[in-house]
N, C-alpha and C positions, 0 to 999 in steps of 0.2 A: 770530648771532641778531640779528636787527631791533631796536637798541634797550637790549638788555640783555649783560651778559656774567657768566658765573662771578666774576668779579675785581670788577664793581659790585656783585653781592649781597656779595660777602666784606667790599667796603668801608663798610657800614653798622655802625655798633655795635649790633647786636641789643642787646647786653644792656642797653639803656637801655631794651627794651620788653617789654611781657606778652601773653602770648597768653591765652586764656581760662579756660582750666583750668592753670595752670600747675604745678601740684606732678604734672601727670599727662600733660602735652605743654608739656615746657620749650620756650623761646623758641629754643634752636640747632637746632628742630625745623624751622624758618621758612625760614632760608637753608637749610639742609641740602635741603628739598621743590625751595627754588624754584633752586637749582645744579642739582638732578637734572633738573629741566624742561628748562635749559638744556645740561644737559650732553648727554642724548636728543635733542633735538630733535625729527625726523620720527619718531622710536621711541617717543617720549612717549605713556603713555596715559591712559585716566582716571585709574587705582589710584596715579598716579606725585602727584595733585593730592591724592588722601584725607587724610595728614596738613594739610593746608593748610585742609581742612574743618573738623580737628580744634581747631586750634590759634586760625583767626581768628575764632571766634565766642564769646560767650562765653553762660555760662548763664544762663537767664532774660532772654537779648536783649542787645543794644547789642554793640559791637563793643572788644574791647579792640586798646590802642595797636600793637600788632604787622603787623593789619590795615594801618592805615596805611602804615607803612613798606613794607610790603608792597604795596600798591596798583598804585607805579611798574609793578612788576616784572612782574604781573599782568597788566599791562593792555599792559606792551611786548608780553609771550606771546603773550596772545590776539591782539595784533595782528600777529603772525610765521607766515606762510605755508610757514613750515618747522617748526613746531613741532605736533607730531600729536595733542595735548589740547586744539588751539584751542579747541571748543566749551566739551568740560569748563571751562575756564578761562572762556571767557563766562560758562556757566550760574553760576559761582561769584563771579563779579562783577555779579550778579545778585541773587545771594542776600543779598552782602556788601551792598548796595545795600538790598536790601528791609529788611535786618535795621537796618541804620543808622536811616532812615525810622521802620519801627514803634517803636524806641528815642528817637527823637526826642533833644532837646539832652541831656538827664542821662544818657541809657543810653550817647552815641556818642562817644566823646574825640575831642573840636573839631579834631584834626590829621586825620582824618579828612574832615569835611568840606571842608577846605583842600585837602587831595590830589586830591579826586574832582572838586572844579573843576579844577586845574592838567590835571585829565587829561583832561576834560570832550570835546574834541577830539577824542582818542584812541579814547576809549568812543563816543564818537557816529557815528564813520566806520564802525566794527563793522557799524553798519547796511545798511552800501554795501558791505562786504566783495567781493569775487570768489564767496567758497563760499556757497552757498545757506543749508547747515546754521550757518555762523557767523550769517550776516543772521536767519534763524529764531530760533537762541538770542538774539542780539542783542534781539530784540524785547522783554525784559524789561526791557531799561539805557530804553527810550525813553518820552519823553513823550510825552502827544495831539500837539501838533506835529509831531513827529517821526514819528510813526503814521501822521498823516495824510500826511505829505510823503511818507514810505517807501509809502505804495499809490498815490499817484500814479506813482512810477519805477518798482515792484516788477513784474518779468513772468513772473517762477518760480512755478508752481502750489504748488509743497512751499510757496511761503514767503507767497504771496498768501492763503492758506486762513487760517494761524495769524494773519496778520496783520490777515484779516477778523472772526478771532473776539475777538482784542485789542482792537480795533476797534468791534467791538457790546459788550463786556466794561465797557467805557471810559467807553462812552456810555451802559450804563444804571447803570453807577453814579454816572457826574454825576447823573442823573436822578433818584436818589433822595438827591441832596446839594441844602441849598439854596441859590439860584443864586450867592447872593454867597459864596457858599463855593469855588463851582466854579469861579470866574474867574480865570482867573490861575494856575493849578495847575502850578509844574512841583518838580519834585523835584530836591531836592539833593543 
């Protein structure tokens, strides 16, 4: 696997972190999803990420500290052309992303936003991907920059269409922000 292995998920001490619900999706639920990702690889499917759903979110928003650790691992996956949940695993660093965002500083433990820069790079090439459907998914992780820059190169209809409606999406909600709001906007 591109990035990750069986033996780097086993080498984190989970137990220093919490997943969201934790009396109901303990934390050895965490490595256990993301060894099975790795262990599958091109056999990987959606159903193989659903604990991962479970465990990194937590209720009423923000992301508890498992997310984190987890992020690496995450974002090596999605980025592995041999692993056959790629998208799922976009769309869910997507979600982890939007969720952190709405929770802002008190909902998201700060190691969190630390990771998502380190991986910054990683997440952002998504959008350049080879597969259409990862670049499509991809379209969540990006900012107006990056929107914009991605319809300039982009020449897959599957992925020009989503990206135009992202696109006017974007733009009419600058539009009802006011301006000195809207300056400057990227997401961490």
């Amino acid at each position: 696997m591109a990035g990750t292995s069986v033996e780097a998920v086993d080498a984190v001490d989970w137990s220093r972190f919490r997943t969201g619900v934790p009396e109901h999706h303990p934390v050895k639920e965490v490595p256990r999803a993301l060894s099975r990702l790795v262990r599958r690889g091109p056999a990987a499917t959606d159903e193989d990420c659903d604990p991962l759903y479970f465990c990194l979110f937590a209720p009423g928003g923000g992301l508890p500290s498992a997310a984190a650790a987890a992020l690496p691992f995450l974002t090596a996956l999605a980025s592995d052309p041999a692993n056959g949940a790629r998208v799922t695993l976009v769309e869910l660093l997507g979600a982890l992303d939007g969720a952190a965002r709405e929770a802002g500083e008190q909902g998201t433990h700060g190691a969190w936003r630390e990771e998502w820069r380190r991986q910054g790079d990683k997440i952002a090439a998504l959008l350049a991907d080879p597969a259409p459907s990862v670049r499509r998914a991809a379209l969540l992780l990006a900012d107006d920059d990056a929107l914009l820059e991605r319809w300039h190169a982009e020449t897959d209809p599957a992925v020009r269409l989503p990206l135009l409606l992202k696109l006017g999406t974007r733009a009419a909600t600058a539009a009802d922000v006011p301006e000195t709001e809207s300056l400057g906007r990227r997401r961490a």
